[in-house]
C-alpha positions as CSV (number, residue, x, y, z in Angstrom):
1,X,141.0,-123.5,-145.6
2,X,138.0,-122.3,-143.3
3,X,137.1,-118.5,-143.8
4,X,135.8,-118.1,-141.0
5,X,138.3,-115.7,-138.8
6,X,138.2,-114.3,-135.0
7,X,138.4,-110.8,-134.5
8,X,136.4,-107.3,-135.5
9,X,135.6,-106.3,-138.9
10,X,138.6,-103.6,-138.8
11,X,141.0,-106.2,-138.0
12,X,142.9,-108.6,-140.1
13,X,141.7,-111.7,-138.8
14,X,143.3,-114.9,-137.6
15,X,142.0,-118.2,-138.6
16,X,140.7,-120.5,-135.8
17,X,142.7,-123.6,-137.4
18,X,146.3,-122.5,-138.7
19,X,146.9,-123.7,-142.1
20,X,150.4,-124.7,-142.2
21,X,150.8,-125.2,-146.0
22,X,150.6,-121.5,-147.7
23,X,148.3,-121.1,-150.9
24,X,150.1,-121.4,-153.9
25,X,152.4,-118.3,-155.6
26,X,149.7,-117.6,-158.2
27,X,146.8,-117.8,-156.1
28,X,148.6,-115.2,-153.9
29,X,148.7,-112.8,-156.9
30,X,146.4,-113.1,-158.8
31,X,144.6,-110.0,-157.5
32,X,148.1,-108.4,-157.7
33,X,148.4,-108.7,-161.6
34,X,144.8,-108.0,-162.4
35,X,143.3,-109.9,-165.1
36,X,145.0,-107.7,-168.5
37,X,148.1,-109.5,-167.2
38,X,148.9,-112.2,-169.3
39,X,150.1,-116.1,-167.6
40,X,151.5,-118.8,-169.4
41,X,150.1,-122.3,-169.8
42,X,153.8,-123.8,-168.2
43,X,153.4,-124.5,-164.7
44,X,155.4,-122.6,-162.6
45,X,159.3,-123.1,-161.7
46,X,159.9,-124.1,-157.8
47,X,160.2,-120.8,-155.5
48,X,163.5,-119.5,-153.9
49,X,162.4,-121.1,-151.1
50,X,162.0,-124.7,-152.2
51,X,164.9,-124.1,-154.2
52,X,166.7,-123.8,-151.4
53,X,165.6,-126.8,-150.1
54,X,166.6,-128.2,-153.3
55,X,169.9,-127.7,-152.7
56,X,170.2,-129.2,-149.6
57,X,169.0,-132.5,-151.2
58,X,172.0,-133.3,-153.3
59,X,169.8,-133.4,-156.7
60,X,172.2,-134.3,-159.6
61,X,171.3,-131.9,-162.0
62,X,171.9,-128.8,-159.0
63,X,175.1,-130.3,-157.8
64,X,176.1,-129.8,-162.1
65,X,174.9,-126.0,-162.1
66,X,175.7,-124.7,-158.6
67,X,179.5,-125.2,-158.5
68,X,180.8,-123.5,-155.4
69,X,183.8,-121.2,-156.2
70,X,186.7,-121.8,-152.9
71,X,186.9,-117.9,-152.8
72,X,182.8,-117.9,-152.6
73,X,180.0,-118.9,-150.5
74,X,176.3,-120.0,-151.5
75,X,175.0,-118.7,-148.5
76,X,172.8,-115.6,-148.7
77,X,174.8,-112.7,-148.7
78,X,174.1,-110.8,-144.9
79,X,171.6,-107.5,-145.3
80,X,173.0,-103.9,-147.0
81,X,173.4,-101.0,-145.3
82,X,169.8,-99.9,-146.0
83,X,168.4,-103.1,-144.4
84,X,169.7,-102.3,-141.0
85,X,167.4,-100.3,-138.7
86,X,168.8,-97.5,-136.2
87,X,167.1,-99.0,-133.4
88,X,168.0,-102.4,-134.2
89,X,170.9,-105.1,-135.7
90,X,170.4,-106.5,-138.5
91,X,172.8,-109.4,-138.0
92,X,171.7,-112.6,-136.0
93,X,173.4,-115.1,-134.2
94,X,173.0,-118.2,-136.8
95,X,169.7,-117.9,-138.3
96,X,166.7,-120.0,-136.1
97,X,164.7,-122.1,-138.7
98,X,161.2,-119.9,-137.6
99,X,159.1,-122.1,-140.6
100,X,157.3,-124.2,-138.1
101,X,156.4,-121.5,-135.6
102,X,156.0,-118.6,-138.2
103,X,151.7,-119.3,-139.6
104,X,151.0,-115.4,-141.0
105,X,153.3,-112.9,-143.0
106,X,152.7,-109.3,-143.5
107,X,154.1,-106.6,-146.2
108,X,153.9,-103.6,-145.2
109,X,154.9,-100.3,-147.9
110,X,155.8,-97.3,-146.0
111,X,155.0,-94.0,-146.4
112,X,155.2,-90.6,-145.0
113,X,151.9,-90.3,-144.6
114,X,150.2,-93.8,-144.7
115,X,151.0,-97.7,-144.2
116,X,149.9,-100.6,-146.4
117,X,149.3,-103.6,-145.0
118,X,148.7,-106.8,-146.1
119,X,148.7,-110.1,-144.4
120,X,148.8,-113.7,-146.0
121,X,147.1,-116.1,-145.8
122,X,144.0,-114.5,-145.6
123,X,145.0,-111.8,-148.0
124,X,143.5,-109.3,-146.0
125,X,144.8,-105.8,-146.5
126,X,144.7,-102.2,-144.7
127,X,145.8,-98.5,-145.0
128,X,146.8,-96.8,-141.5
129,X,148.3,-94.0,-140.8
130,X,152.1,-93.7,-140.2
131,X,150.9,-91.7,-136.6
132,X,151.3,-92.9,-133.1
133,X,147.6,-94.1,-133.2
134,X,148.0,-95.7,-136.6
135,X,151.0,-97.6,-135.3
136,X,148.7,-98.5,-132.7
137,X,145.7,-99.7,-134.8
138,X,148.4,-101.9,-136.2
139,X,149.4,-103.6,-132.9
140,X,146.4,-104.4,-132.0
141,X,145.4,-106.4,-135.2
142,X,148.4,-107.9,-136.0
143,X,148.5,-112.0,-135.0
144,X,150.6,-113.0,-131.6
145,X,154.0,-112.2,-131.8
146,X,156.1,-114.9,-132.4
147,X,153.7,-116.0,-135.0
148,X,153.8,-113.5,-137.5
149,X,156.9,-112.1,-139.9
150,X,156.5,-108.4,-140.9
151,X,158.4,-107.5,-143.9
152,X,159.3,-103.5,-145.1
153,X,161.7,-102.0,-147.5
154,X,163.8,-99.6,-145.7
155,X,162.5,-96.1,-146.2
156,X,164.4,-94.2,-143.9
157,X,163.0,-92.6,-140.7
158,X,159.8,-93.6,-141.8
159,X,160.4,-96.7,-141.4
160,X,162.7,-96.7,-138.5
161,X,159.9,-95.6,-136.4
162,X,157.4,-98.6,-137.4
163,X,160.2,-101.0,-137.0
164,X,161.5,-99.9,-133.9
165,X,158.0,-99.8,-132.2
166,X,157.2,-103.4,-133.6
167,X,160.1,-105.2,-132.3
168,X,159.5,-103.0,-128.8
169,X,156.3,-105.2,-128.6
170,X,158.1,-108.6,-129.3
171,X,157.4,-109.1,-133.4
172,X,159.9,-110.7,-135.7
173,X,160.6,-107.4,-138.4
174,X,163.0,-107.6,-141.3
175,X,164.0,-104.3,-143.3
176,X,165.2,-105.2,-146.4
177,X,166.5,-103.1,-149.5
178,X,163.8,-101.9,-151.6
179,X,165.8,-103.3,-154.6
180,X,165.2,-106.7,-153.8
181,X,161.6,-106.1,-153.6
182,X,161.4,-104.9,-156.8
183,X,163.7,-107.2,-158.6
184,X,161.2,-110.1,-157.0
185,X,157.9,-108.5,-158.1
186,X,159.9,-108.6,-162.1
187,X,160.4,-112.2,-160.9
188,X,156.7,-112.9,-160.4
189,X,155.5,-110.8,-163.5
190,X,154.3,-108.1,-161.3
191,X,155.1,-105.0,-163.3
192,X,152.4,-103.1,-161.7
193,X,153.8,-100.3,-159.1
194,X,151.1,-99.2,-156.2
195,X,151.4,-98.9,-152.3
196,X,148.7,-101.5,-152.5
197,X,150.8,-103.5,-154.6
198,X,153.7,-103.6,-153.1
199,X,152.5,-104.2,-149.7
200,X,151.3,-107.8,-151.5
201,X,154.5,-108.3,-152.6
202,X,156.2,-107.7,-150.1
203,X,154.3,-109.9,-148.2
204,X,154.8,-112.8,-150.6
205,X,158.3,-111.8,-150.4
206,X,158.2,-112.6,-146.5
207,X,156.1,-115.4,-147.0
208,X,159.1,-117.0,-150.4
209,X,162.2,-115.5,-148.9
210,X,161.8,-115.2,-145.2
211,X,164.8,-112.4,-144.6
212,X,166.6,-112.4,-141.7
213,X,165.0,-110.8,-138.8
214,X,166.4,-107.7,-137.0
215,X,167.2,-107.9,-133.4
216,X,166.6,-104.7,-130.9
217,X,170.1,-102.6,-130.8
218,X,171.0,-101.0,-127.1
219,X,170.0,-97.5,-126.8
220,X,174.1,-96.8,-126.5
221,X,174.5,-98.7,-130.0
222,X,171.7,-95.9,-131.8
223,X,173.2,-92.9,-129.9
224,X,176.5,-93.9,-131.2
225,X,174.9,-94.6,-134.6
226,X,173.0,-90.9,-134.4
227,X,176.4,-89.2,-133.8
228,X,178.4,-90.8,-136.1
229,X,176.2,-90.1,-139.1
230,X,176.1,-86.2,-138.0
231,X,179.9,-86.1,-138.4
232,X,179.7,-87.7,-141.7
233,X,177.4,-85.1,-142.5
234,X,178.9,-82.0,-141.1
235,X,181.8,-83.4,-143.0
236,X,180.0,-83.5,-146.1
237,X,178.9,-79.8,-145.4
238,X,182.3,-78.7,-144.9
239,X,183.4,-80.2,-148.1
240,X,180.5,-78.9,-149.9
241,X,181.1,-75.0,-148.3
242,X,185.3,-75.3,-149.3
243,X,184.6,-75.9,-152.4
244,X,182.0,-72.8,-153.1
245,X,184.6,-70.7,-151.7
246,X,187.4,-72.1,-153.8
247,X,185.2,-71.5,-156.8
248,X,184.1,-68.0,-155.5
249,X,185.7,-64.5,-156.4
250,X,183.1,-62.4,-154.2
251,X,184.9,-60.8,-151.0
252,X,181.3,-61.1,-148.9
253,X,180.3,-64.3,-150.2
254,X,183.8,-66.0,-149.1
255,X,183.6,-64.2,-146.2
256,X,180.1,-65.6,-145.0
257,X,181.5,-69.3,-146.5
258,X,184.1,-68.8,-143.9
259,X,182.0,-68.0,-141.3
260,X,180.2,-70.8,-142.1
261,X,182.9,-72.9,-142.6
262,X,184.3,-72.2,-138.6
263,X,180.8,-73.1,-137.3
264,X,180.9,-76.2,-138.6
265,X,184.7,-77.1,-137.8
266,X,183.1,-76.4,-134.1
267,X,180.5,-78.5,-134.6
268,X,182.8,-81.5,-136.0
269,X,185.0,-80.8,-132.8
270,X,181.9,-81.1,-130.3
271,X,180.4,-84.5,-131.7
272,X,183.7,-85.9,-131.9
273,X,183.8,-85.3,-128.5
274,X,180.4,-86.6,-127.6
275,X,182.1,-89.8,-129.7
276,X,184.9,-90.6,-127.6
277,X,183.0,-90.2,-124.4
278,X,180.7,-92.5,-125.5
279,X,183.1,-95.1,-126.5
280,X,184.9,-94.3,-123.6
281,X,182.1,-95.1,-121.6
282,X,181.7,-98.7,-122.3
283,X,184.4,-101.5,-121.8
284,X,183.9,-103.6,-124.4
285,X,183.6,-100.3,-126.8
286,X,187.0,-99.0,-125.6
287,X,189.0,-102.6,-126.2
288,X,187.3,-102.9,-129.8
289,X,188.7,-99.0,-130.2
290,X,192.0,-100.1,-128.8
291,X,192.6,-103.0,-131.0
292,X,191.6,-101.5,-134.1
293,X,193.7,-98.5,-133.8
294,X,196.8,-100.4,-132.7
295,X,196.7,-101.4,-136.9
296,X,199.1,-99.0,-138.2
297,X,196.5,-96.3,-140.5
298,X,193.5,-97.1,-138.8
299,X,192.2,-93.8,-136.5
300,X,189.8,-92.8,-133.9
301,X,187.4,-92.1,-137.1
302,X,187.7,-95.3,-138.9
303,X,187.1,-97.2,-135.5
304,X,184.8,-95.3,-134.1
305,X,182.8,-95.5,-137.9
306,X,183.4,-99.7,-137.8
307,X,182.1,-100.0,-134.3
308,X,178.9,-97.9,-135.6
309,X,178.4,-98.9,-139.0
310,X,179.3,-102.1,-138.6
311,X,178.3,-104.1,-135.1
312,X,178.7,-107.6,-137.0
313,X,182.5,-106.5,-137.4
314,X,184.2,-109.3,-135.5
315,X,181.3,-111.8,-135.8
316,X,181.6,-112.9,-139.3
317,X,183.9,-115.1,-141.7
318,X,186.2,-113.1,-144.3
319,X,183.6,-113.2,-147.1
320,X,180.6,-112.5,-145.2
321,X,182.0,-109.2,-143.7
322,X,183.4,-108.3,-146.9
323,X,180.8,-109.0,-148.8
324,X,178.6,-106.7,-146.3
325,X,180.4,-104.2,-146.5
326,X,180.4,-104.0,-150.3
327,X,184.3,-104.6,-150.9
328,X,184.1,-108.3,-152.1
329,X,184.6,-108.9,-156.1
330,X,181.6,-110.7,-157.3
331,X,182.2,-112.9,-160.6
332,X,180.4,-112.1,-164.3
333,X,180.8,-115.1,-166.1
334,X,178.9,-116.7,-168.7
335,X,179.8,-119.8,-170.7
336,X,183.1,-118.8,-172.2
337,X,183.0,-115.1,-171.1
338,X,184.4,-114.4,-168.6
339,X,183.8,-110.5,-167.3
340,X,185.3,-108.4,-164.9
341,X,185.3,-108.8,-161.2
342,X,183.2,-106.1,-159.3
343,X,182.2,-105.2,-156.2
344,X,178.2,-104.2,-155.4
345,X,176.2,-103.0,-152.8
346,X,177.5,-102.8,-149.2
347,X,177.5,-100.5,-146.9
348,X,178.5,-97.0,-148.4
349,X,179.7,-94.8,-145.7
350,X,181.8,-97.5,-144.2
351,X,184.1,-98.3,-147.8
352,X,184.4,-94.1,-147.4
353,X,186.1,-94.5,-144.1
354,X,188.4,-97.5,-145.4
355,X,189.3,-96.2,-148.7
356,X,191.0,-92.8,-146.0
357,X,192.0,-96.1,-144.1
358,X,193.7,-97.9,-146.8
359,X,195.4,-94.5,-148.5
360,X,197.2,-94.5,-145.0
361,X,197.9,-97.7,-144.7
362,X,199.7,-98.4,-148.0
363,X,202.3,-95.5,-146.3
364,X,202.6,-97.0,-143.1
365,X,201.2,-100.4,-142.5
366,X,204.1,-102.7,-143.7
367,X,201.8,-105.5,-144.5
368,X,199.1,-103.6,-146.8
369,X,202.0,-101.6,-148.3
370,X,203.7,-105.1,-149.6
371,X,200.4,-106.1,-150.7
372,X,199.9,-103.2,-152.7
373,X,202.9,-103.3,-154.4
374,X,202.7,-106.9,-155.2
375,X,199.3,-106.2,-156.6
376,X,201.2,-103.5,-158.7
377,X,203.9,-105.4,-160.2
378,X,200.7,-107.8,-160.9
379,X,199.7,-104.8,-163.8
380,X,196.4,-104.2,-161.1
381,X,195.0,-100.4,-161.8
382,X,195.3,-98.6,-159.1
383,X,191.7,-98.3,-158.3
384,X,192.0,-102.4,-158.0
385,X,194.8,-101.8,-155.6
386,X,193.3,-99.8,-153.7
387,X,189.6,-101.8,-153.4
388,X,191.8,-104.9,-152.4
389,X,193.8,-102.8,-149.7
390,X,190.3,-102.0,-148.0
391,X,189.3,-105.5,-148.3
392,X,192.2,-106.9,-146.7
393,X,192.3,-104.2,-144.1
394,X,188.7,-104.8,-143.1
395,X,190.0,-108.5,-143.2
396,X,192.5,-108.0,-140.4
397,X,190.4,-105.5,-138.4
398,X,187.3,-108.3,-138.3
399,X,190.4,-111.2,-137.2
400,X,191.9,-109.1,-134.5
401,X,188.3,-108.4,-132.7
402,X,187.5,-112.1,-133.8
403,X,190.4,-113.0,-131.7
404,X,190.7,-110.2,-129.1
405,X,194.3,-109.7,-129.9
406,X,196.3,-106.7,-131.1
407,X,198.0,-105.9,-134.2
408,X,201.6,-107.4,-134.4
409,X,203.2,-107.5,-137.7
410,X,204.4,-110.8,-137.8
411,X,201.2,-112.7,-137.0
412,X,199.1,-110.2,-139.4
């Protein structure tokens, strides 16, 4: 590959003739490791990527291993909670195949203060600063867009702001959950833990994996977003101030939790407001609303939580949106062991809202309350019971929107 690059000393440098093929995985990190680090002599297993390829080929000895369970599916699980940006979707519309048109891939670890960057092929890396002008520095000597996939782990609003200014100026971005990062640097036998570390691998991470990309969200999806995480959390100060006083035997210091404990019921009462104008305000919004509260147990908070939390809601097959939303059963198996089913991951704040959903449901939806008891004459624990009530009420929920159709109890 040429070294010679266009562009300034301060930028990263594209190469006048695009190398298609990418260096190999340990000439990537070898300045990752450092040279204490110890390699063996075996040459390397194939990547997740051309694994993945593998399995498309129909190679005996992968058809033997990967055995497809019915109630499972080998496609990639879609992106957490954490991965999803408040100024942008996470979910796409079948994934584009972006090898061909995708030459350079950039890591970039977030910071309050700084941003690490590093771009491969070339291997070039930068620190900027996570300001306006930094973000700036960074437009201007990152390759095309369109030719380029930036990579972060999701670090809150610090990364929100990077991520939402890059896909403003056309740039394919995918926030993904800092576990997987780490769990891939393990992988590689990177066990070193720097900003200018992880920046490389997260950028060999982009360059392996190639996570989906986010797409921008409507400035009515993030405002709707914005206010339904301030209920959760007045809620959660509410909770929080109830039980001081419960626990509290001072007369002032119960009087001033009560105090505090009206100004926040106030508060809950104007951004619930704010909530149903806003849903109100949009069509499509209000029908979704409709149709999810016509399932007996399901509220103006759980729909108004499930259009926010979850936009793919509607989009996706059974197991995809359960397994999103962190209520699918994932198997632990092992030979002849065979381990207890569990769910993992998913979206946090939305099984909150369906586990409120499902208590109500198994009282008044005749369809979950027959399941439950039929997973109770089973000998399920009621924890079990109530996990697979969720599941299944998120299951009709994401069919009736799939379908545009309202709840009717014989065709649930």
């Amino acid at each position: 590959m040429s070294k010679e690059f266009v562009g300034g000393a301060g930028g990263f440098g594209v190469p006048k003739t695009p190398c298609m093929l990418p260096p190999k995985p340990a000439e990537m990190l070898e300045s990752v490791r450092g040279e204490g680090t110890e390699r063996s002599a075996v040459p390397s297993p194939r990547t997740a990527g051309d694994r993945s390829l593998t399995l498309r080929t129909g190679h005996s000895l992968t058809q033997s291993v990967w055995q497809q369970d019915r109630r499972r599916f080998l496609r990639p699980s879609p992106n957490s909670r954490l991965s999803r940006c408040t100024t942008a979707s996470s979910h796409r519309q079948g994934r584009e195949p972006v090898v061909n048109t995708i030459l350079h891939f950039v890591g970039i670890d977030v910071s309050k203060a700084d941003l690490d960057v590093c771009l491969l092929p070339q291997g070039a890396r930068h620190r900027l600063a996570n300001s306006a002008s930094g973000h700036q520095q960074l437009l201007q000597q990152l390759p095309p867009p369109g030719q380029v996939l930036i990579v972060m782990e999701a670090t809150g609003k610090y990364s929100r702001q990077v991520a939402a200014e890059l896909l403003q100026h056309g740039h394919l971005v995918a926030v993904v959950n800092p576990r997987q990062i780490r769990d891939f640097a393990k992988a590689m036998n990177v066990l070193a833990k720097t900003d200018r570390v992880d920046a490389a691998v997260i950028a060999q991470f982009a360059l392996k994996v190639q996570p989906r990309t986010l797409e921008k969200m409507p400035e009515q999806q993030a405002e709707l977003d914005a206010l339904v995480t301030r209920r959760r959390q007045l809620l959660q100060l509410r909770v929080a101030e109830h039980n001081r006083s419960e626990a509290n035997d001072s007369l002032i210091v119960r009087k001033s939790l009560q105090h505090t404990i009206k100004h926040l019921d106030a508060q809950v009462e104007i951004i619930e407001e704010a909530i149903a104008k806003l849903i109100e305000s949009d069509q499509q919004w209000k029908n979704k609303s409709d149709l999810m509260q016509s399932v007996p147990g399901v509220g103006q908070v759980t729909a108004s939580s499930l259009l926010a939390e979850v936009p793919e809601l509607g989009q996706l097959n059974r197991q995809e949106i359960a397994s999103l939303v962190g209520v699918a059963p994932f198997n632990r198996d092992s030979g002849t062991f065979q381990g207890h089913r569990r769910i993992y991951a998913g979206r946090r704040a939305v099984r909150s809202v369906l586990y409120m959903a499902a208590m109500a449901a198994r009282r008044s939806n005749p369809v979950i309350k027959a399941f439950a008891k039929r997973l109770e004459a089973q000998g399920k624990k009621t924890m079990v019971v109530l996990v697979a009530c969720m599941r299944k009420l998120l299951v009709i929920l994401n069919s009736l929107l799939k379908t545009n159709s309202p709840w009717k109890t014989l065709h649930a």
